[in-house]
N, C-alpha and C positions, 0 to 999 in steps of 0.2 A: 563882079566880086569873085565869083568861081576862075576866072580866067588870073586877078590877082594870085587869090590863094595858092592856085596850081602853080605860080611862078616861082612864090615862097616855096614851094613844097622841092620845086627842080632846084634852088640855088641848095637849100639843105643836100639834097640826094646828088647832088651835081659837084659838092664839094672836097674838096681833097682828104678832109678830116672821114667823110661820111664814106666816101670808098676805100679809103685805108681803112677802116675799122670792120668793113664787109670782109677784106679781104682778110684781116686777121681772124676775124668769126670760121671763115673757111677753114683756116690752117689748124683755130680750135677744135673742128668739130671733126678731125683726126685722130687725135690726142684721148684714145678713151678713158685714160686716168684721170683726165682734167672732168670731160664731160660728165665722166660718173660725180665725179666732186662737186661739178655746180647741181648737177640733177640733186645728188642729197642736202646739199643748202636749201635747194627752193624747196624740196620736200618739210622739210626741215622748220623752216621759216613759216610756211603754211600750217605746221602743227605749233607752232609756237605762238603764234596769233590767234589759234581756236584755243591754247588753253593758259598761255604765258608763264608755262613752266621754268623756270631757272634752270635745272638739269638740258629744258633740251635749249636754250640760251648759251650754256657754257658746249654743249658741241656745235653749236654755229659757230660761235667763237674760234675753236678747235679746227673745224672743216675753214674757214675764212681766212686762219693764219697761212692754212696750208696754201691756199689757191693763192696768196700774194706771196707767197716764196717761188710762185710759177711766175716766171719773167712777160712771156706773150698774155697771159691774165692780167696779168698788170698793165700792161701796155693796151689791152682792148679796153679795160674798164678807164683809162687815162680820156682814151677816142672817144668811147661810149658818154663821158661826164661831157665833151666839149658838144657831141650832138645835142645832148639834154639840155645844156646850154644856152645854145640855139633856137629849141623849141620852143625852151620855157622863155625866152623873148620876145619868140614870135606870138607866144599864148598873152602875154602882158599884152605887148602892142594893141591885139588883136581887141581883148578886153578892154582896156582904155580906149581903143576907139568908139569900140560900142555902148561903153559909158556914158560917153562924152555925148553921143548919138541921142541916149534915152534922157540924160539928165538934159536935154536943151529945148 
């Protein structure tokens, strides 16, 4: 099972989507205007979940339009959805086997 898994884990990490996206990560975390911008989203988002403020909702909104008028943001979160993708397939798969496994 460990030797599966690890296989799944290489075709993800071994993929062309999944090293283009590293390598866009890279060229982000150059860009200190962007990183300051995603740093105050996640900031952002975690205070908006501890109190579900509308105020701080409308500046995610605000910080959010900005980082998709950034071209390479767009383009890592395009990568980042197809890895997710992938996972969350490999997470179904996974679970339906073992479903399948307890229910028999």
């Amino acid at each position: 099972m460990d030797k599966a898994l690890e296989e799944v884990v290489n075709c993800i990490v071994e993929s062309d989507d999944y090293k283009r996206l590293i390598e866009i990560k890279k060229k982000m975390s150059t860009n200190l205007e962007l990183m300051k911008l995603i740093d105050e989203i996640k900031l952002l988002q975690k205070k908006y979940i501890k109190t579900c403020d509308d105020n701080i909702l409308e500046e995610i909104k605000v910080i959010d339009a900005k980082l998709n008028s950034i071209p390479i943001y767009v383009i890592y979160m395009q990568y980042l959805e197809k890895i997710n993708d992938k996972i969350g397939y490999v997470n179904d798969e996974i679970n339906d086997y073992f479903s399948k496994i307890i229910n028999n």
